[in-house]
PDB file of N, H, CA, C and O in Angstrom:
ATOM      1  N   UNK A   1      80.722  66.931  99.737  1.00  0.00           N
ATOM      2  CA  UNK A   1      81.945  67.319 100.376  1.00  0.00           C
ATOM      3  C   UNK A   1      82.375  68.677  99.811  1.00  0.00           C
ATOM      4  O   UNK A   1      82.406  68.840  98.592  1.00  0.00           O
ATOM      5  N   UNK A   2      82.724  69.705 100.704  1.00  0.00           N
ATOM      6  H   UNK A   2      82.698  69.573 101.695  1.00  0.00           H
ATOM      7  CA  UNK A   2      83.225  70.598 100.357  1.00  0.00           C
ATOM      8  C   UNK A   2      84.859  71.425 100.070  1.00  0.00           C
ATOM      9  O   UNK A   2      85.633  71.783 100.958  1.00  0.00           O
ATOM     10  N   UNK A   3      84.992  71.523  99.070  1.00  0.00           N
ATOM     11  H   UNK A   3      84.364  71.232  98.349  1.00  0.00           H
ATOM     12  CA  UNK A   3      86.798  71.615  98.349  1.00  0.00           C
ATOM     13  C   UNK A   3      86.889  73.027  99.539  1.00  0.00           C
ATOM     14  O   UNK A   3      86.053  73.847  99.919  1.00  0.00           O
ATOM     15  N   UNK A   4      88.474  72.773  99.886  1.00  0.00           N
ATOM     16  H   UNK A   4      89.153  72.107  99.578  1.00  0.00           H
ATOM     17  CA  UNK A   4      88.415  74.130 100.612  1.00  0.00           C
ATOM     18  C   UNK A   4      90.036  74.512  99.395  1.00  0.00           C
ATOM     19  O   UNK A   4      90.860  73.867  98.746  1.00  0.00           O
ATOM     20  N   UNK A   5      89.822  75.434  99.589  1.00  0.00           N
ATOM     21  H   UNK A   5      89.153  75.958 100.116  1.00  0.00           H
ATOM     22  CA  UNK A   5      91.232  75.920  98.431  1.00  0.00           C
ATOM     23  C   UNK A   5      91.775  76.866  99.585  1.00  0.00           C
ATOM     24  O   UNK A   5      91.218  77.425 100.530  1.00  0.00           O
ATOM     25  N   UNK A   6      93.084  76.819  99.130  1.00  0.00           N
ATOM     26  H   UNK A   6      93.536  76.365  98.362  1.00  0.00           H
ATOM     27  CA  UNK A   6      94.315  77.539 100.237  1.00  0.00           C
ATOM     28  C   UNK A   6      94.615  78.784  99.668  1.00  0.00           C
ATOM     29  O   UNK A   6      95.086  78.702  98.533  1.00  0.00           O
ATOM     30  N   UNK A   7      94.502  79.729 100.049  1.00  0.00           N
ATOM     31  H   UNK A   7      94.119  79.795 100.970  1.00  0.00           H
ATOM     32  CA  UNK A   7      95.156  81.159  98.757  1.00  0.00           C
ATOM     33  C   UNK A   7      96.779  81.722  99.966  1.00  0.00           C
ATOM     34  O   UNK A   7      97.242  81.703 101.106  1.00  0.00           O
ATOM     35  N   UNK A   8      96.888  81.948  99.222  1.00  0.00           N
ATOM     36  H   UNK A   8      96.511  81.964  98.296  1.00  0.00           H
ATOM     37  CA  UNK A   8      98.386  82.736  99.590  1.00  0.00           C
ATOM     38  C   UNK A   8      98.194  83.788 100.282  1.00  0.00           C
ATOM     39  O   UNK A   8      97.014  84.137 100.252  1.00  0.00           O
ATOM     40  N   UNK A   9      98.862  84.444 100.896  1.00  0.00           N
ATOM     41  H   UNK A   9      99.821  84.161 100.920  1.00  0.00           H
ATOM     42  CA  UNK A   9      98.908  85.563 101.492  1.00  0.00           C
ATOM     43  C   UNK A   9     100.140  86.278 101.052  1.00  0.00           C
ATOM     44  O   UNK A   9     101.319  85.984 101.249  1.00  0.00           O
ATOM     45  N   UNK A  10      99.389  87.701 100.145  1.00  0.00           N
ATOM     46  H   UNK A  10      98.431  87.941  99.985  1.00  0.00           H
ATOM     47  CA  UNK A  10     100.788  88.428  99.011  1.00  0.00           C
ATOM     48  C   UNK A  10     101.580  89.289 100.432  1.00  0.00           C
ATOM     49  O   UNK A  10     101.147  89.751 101.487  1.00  0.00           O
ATOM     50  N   UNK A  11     102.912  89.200  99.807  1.00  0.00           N
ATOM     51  H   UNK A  11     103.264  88.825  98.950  1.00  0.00           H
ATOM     52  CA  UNK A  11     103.888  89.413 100.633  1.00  0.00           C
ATOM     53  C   UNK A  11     104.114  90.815 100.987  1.00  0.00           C
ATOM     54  O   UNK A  11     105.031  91.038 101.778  1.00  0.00           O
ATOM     55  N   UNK A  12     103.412  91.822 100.519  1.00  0.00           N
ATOM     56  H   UNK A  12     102.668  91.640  99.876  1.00  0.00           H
ATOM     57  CA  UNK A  12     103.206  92.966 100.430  1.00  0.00           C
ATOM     58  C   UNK A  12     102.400  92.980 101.256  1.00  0.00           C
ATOM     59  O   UNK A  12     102.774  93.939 101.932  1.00  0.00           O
ATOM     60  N   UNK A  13     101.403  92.547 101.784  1.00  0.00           N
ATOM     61  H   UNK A  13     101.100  91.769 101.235  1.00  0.00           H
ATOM     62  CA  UNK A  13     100.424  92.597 102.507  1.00  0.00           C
ATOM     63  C   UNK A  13     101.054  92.671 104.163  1.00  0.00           C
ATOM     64  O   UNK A  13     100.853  93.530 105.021  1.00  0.00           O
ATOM     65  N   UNK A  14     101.751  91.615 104.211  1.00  0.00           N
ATOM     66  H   UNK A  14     101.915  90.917 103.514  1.00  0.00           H
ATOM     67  CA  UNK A  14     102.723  91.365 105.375  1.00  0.00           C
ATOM     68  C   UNK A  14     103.436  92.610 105.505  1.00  0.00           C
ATOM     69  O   UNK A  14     103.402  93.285 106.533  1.00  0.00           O
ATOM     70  N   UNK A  15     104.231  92.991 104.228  1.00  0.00           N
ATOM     71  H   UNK A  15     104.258  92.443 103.392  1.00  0.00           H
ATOM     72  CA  UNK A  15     105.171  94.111 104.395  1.00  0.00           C
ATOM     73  C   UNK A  15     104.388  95.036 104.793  1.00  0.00           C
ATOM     74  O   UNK A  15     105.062  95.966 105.236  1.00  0.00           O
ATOM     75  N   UNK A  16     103.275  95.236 104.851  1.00  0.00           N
ATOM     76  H   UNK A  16     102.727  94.480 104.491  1.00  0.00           H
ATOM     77  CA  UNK A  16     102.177  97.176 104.932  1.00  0.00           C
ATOM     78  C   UNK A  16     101.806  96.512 106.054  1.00  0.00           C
ATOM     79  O   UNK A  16     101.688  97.379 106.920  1.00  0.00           O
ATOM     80  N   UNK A  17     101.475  95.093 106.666  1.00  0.00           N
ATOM     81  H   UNK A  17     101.571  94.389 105.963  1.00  0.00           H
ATOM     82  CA  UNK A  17     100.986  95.212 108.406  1.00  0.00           C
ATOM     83  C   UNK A  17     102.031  95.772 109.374  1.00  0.00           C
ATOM     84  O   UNK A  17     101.839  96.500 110.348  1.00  0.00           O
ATOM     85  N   UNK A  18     103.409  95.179 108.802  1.00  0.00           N
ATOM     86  H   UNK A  18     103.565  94.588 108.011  1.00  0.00           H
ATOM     87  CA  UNK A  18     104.465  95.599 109.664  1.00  0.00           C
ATOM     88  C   UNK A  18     105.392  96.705 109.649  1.00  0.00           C
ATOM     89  O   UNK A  18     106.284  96.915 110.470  1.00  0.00           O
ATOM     90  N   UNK A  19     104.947  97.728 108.138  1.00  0.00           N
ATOM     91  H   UNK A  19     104.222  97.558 107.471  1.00  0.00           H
ATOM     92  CA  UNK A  19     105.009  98.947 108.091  1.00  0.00           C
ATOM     93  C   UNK A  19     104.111  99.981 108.790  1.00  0.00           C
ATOM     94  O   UNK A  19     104.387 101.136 109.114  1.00  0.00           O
ATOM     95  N   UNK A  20     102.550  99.033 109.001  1.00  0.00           N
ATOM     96  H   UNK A  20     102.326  98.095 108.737  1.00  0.00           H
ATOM     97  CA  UNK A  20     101.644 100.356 110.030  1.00  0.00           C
ATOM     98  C   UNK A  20     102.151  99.969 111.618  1.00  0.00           C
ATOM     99  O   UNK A  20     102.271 100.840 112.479  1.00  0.00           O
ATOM    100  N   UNK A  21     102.355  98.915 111.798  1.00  0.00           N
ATOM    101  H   UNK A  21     102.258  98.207 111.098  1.00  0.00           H
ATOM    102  CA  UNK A  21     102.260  98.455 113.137  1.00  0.00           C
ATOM    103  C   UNK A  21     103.451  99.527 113.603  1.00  0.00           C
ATOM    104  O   UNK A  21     103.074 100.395 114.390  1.00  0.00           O
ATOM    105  N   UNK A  22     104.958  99.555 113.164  1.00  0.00           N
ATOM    106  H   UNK A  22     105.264  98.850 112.525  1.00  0.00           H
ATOM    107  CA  UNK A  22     106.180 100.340 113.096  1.00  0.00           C
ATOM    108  C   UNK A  22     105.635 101.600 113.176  1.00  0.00           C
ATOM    109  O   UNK A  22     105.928 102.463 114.004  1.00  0.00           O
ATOM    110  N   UNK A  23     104.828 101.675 112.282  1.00  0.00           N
ATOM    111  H   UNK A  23     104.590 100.974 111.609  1.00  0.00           H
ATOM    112  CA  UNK A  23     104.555 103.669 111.976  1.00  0.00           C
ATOM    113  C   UNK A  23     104.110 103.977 112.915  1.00  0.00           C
ATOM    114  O   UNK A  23     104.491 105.101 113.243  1.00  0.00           O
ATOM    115  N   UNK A  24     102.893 103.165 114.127  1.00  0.00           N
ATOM    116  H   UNK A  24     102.583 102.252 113.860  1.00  0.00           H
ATOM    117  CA  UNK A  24     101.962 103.935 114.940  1.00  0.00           C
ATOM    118  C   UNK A  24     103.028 103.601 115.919  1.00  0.00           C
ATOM    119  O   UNK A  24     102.889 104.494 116.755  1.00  0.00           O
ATOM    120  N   UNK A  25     104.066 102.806 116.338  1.00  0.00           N
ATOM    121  H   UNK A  25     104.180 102.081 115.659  1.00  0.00           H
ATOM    122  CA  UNK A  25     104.973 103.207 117.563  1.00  0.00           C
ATOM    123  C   UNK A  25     105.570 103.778 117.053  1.00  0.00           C
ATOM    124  O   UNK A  25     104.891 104.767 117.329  1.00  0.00           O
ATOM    125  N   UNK A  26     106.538 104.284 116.305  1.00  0.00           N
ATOM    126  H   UNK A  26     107.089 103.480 116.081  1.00  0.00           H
ATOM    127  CA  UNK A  26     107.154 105.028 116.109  1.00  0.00           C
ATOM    128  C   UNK A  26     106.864 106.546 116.367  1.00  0.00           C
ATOM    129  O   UNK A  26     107.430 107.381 117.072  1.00  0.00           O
ATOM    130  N   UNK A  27     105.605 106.605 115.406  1.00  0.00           N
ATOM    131  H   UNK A  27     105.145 105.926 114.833  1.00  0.00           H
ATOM    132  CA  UNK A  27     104.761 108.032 115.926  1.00  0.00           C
ATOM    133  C   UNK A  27     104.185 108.336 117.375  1.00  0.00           C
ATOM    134  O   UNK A  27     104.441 109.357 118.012  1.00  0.00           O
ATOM    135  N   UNK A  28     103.437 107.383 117.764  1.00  0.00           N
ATOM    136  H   UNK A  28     103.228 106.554 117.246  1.00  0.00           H
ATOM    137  CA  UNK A  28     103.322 107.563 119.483  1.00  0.00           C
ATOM    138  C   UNK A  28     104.547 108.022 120.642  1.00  0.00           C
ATOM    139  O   UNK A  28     104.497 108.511 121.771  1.00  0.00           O
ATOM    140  N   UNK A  29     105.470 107.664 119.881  1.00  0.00           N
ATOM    141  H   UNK A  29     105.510 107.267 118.964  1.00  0.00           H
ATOM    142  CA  UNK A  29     107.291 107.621 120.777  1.00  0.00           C
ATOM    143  C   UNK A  29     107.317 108.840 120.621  1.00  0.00           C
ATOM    144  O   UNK A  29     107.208 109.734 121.460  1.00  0.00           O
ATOM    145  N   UNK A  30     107.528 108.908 119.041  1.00  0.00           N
ATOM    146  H   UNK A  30     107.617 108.182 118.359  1.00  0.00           H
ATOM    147  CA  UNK A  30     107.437 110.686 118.656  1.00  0.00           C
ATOM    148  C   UNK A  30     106.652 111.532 119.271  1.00  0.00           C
ATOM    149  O   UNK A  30     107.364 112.266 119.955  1.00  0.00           O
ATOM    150  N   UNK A  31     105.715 111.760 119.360  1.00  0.00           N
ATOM    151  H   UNK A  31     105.136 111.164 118.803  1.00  0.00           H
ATOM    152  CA  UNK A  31     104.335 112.338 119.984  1.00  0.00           C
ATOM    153  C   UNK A  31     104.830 112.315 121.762  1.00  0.00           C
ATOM    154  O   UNK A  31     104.786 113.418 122.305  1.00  0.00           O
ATOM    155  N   UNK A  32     105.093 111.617 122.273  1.00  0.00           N
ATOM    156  H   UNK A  32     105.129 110.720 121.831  1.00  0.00           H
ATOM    157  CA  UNK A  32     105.727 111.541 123.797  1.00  0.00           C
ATOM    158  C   UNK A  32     106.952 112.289 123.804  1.00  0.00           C
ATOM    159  O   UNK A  32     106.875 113.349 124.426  1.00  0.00           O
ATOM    160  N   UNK A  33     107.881 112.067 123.367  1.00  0.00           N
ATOM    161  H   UNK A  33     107.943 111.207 122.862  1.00  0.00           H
ATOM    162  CA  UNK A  33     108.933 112.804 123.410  1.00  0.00           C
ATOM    163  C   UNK A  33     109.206 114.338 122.546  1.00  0.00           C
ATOM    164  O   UNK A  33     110.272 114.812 122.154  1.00  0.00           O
ATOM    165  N   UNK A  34     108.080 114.773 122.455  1.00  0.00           N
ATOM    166  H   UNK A  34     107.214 114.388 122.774  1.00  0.00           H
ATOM    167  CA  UNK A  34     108.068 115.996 121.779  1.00  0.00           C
ATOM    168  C   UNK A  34     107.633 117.170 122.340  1.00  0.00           C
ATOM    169  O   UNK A  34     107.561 118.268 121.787  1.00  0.00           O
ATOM    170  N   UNK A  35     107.311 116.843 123.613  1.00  0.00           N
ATOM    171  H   UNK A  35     107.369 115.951 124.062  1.00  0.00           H
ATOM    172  CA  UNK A  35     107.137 117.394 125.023  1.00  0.00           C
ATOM    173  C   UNK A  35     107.964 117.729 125.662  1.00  0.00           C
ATOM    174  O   UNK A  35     108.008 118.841 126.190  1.00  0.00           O
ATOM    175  N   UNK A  36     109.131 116.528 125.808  1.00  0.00           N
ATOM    176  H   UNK A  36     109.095 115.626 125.379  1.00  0.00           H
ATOM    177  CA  UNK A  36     110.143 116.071 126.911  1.00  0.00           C
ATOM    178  C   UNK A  36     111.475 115.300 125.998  1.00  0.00           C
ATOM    179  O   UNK A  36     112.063 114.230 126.153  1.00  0.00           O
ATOM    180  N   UNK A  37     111.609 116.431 124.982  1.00  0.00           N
ATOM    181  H   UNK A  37     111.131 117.300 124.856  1.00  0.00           H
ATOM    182  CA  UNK A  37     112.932 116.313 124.047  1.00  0.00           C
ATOM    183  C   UNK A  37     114.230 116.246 125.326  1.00  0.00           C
ATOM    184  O   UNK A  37     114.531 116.815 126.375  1.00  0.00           O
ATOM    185  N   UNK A  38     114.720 115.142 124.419  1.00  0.00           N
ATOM    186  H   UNK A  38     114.476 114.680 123.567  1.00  0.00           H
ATOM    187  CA  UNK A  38     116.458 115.085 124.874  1.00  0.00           C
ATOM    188  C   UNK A  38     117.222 115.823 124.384  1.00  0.00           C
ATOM    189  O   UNK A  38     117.460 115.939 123.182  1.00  0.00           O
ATOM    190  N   UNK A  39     117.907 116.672 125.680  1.00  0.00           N
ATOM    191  H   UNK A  39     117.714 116.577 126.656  1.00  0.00           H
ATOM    192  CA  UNK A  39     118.742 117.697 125.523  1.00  0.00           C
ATOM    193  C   UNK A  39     119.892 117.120 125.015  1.00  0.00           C
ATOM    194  O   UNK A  39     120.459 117.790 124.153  1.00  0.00           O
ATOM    195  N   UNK A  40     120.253 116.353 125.231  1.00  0.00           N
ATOM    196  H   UNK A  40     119.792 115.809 125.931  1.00  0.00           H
ATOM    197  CA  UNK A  40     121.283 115.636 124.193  1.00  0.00           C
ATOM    198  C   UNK A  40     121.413 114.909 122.799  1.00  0.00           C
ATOM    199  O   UNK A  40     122.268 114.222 122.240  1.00  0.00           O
ATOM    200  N   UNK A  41     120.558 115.235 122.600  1.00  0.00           N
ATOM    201  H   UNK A  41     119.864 115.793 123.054  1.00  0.00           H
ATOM    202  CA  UNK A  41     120.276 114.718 120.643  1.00  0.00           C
ATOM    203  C   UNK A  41     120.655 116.323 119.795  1.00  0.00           C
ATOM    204  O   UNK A  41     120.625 117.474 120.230  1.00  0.00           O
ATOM    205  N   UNK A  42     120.955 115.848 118.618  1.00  0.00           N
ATOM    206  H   UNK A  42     120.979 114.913 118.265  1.00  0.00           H
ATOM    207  CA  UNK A  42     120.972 116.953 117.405  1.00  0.00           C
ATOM    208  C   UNK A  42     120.097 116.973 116.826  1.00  0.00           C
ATOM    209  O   UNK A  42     119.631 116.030 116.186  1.00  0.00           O
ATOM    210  N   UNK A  43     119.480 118.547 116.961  1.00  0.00           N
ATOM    211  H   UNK A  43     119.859 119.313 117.481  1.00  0.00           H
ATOM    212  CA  UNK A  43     118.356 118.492 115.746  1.00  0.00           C
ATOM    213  C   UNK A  43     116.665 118.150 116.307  1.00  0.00           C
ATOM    214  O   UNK A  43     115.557 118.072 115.778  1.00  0.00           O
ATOM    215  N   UNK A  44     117.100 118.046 117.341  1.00  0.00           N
ATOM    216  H   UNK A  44     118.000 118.110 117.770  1.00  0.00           H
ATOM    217  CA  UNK A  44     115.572 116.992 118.439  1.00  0.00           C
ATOM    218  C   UNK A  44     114.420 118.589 117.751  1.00  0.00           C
ATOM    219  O   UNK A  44     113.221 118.657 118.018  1.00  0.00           O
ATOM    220  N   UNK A  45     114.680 118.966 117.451  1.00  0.00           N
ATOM    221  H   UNK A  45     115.654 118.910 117.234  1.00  0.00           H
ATOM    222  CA  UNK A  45     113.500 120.322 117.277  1.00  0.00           C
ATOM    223  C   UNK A  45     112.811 119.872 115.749  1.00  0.00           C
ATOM    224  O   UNK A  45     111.720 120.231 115.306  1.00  0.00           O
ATOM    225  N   UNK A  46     113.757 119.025 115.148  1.00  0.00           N
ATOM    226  H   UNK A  46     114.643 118.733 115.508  1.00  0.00           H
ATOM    227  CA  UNK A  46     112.567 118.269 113.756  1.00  0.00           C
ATOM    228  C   UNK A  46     111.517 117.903 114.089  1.00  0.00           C
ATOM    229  O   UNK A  46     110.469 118.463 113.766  1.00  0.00           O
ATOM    230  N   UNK A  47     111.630 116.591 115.009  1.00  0.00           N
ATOM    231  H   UNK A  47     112.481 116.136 115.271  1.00  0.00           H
ATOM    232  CA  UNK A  47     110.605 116.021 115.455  1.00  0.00           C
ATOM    233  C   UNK A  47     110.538 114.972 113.872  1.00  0.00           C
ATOM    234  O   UNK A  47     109.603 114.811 113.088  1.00  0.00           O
ATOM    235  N   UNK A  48     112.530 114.173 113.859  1.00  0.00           N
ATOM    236  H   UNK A  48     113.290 114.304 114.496  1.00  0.00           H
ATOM    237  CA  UNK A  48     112.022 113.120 112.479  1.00  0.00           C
ATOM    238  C   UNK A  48     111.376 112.095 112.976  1.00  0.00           C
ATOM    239  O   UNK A  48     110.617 111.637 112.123  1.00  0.00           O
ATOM    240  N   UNK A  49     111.317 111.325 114.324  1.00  0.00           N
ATOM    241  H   UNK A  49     111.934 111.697 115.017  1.00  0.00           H
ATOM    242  CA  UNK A  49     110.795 110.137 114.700  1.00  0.00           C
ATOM    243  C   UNK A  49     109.136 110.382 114.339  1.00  0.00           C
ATOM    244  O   UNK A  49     108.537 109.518 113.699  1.00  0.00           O
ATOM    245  N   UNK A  50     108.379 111.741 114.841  1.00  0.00           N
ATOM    246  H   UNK A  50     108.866 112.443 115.361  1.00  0.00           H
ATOM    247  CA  UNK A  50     107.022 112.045 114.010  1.00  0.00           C
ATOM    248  C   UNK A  50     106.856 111.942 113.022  1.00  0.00           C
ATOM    249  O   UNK A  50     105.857 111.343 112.624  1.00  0.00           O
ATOM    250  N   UNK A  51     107.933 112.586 112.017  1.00  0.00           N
ATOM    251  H   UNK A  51     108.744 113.073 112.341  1.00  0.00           H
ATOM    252  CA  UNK A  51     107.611 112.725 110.281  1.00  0.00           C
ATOM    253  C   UNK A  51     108.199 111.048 109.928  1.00  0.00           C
ATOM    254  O   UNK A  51     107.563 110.350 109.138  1.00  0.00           O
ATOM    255  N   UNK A  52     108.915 110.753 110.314  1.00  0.00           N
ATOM    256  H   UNK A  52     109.432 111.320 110.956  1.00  0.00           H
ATOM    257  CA  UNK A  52     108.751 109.063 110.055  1.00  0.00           C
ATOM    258  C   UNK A  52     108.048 108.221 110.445  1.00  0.00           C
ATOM    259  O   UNK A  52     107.824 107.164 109.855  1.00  0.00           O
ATOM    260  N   UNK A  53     107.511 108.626 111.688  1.00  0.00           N
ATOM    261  H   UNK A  53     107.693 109.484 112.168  1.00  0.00           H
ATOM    262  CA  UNK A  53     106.258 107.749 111.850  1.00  0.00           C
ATOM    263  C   UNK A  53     105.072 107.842 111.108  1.00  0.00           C
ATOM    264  O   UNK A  53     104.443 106.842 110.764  1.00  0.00           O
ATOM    265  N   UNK A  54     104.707 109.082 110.821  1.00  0.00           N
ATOM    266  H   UNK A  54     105.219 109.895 111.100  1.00  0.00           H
ATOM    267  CA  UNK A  54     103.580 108.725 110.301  1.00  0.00           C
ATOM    268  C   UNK A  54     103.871 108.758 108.617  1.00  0.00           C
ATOM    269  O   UNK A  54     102.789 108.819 108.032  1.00  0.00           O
ATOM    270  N   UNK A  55     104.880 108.739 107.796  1.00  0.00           N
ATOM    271  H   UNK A  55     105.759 108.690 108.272  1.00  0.00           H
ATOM    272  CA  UNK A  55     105.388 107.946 106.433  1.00  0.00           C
ATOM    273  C   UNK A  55     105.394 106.687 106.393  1.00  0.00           C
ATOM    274  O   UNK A  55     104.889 106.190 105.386  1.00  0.00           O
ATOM    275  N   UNK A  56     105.920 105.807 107.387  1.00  0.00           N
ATOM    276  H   UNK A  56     106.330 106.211 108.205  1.00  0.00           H
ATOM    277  CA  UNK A  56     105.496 104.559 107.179  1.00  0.00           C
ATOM    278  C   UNK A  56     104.251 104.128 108.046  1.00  0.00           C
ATOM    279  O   UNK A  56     103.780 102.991 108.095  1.00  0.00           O
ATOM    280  N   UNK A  57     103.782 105.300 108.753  1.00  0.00           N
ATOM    281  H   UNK A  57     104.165 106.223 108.713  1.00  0.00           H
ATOM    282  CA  UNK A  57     102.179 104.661 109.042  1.00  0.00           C
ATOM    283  C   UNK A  57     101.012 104.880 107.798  1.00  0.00           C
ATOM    284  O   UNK A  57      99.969 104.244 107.647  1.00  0.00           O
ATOM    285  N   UNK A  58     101.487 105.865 107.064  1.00  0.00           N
ATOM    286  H   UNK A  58     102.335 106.382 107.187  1.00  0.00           H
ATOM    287  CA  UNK A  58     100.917 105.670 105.697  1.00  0.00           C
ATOM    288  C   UNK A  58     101.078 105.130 104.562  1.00  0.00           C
ATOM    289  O   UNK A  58     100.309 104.920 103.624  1.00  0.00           O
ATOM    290  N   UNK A  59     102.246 104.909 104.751  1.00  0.00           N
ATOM    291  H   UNK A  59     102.871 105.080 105.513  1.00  0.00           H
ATOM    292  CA  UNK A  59     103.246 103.616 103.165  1.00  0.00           C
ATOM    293  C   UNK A  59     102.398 102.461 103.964  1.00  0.00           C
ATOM    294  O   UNK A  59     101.666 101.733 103.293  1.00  0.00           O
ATOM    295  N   UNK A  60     102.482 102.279 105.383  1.00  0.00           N
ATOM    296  H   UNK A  60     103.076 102.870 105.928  1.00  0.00           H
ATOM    297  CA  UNK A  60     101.789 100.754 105.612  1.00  0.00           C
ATOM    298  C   UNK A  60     100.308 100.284 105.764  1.00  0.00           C
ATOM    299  O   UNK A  60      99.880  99.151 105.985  1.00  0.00           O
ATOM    300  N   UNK A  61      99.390 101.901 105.520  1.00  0.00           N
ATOM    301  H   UNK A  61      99.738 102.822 105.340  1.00  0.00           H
ATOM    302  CA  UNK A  61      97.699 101.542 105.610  1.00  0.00           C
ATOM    303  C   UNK A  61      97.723 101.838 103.964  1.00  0.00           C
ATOM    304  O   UNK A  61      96.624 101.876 103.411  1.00  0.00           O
ATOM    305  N   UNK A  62      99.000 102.063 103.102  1.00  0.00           N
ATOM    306  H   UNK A  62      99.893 102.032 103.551  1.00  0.00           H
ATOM    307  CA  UNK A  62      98.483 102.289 102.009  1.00  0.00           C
ATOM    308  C   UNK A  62      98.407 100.692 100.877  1.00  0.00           C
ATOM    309  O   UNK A  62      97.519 100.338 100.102  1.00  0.00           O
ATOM    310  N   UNK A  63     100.042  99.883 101.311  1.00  0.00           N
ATOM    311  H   UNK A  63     100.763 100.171 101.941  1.00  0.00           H
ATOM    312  CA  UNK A  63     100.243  98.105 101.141  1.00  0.00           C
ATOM    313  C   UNK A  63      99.388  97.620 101.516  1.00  0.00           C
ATOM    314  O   UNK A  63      99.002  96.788 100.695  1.00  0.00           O
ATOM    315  N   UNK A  64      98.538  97.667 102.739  1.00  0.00           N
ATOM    316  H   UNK A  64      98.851  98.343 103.405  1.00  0.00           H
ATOM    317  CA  UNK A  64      97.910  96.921 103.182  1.00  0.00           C
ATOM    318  C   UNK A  64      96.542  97.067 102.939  1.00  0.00           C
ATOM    319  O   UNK A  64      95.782  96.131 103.188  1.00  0.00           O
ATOM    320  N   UNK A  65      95.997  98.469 102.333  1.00  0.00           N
ATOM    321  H   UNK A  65      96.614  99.230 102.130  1.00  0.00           H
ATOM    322  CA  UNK A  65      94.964  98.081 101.583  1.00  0.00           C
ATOM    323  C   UNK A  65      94.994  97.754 100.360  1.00  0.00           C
ATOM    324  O   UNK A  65      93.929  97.224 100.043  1.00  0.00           O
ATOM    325  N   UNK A  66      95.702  97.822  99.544  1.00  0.00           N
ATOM    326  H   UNK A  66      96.567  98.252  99.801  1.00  0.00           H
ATOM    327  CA  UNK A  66      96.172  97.541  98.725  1.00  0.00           C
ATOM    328  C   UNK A  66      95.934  96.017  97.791  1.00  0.00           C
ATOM    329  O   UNK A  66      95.309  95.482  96.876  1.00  0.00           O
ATOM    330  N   UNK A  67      97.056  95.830  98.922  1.00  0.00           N
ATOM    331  H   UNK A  67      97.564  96.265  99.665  1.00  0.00           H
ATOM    332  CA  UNK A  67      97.394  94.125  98.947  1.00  0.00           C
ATOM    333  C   UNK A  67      96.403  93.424 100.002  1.00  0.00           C
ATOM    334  O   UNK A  67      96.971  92.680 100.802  1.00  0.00           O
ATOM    335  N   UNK A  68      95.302  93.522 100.100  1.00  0.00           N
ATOM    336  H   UNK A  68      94.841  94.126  99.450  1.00  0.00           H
ATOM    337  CA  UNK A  68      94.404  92.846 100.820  1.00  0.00           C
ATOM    338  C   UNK A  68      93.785  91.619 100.236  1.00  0.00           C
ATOM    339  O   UNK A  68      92.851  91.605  99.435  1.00  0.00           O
ATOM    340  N   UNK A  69      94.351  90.699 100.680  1.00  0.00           N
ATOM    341  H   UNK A  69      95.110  90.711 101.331  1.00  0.00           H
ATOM    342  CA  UNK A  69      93.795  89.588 100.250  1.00  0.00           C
ATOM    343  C   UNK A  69      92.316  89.095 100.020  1.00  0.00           C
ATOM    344  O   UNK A  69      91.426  88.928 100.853  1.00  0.00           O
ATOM    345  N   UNK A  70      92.302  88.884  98.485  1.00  0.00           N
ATOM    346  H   UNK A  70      93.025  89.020  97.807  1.00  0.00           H
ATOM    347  CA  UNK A  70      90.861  88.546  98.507  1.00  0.00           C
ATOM    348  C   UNK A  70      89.912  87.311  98.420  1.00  0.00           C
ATOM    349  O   UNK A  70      90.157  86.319  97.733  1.00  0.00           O
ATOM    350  N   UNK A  71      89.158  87.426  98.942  1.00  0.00           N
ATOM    351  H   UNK A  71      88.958  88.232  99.500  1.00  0.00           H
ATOM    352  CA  UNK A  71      88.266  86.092  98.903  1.00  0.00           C
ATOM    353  C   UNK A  71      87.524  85.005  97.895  1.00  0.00           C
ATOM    354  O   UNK A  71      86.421  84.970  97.350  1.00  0.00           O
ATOM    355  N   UNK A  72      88.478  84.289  97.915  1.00  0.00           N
ATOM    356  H   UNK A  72      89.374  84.317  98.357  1.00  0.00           H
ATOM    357  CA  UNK A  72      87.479  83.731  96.270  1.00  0.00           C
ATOM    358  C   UNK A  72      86.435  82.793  96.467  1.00  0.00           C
ATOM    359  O   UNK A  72      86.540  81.821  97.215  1.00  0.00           O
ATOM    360  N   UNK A  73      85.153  83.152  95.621  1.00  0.00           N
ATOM    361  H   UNK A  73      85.067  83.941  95.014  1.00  0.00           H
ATOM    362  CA  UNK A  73      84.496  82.305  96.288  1.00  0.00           C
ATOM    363  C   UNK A  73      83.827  81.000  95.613  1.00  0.00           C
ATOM    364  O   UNK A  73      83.194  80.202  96.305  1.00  0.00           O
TER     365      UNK A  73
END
């Protein structure tokens, strides 16, 4: 009979999937609307929805390799 053992899944790991998943819409939104800026925003010439997207698209491929759960065998 074979023991199966349960491991955890570190919570950081979770936090960096749902920090990249956020980063690449966020940045794609950015990336679309940087074409076809709203004349009614302040500041729309930063382009922060880009520089925040891709900060937490890299804070979240950086947790998540990171914290990658490993296999014990």
């Amino acid at each position: 009979m074979e023991s199966q053992s349960h491991q955890m899944i570190p919570i950081w790991f979770i936090i960096g999937i749902n920090l990249l998943v956020y980063g690449v819409v966020i940045f794609i939104t950015g990336l679309v609307d940087w074409n076809h800026p709203d004349p009614n925003v302040a500041m729309t010439e930063l382009h922060a929805d880009v520089w925040w997207g891709g900060f937490m698209l890299l804070l979240g491929l950086f947790y998540s390799i990171r914290f990658i759960p490993k296999k014990n065998s």
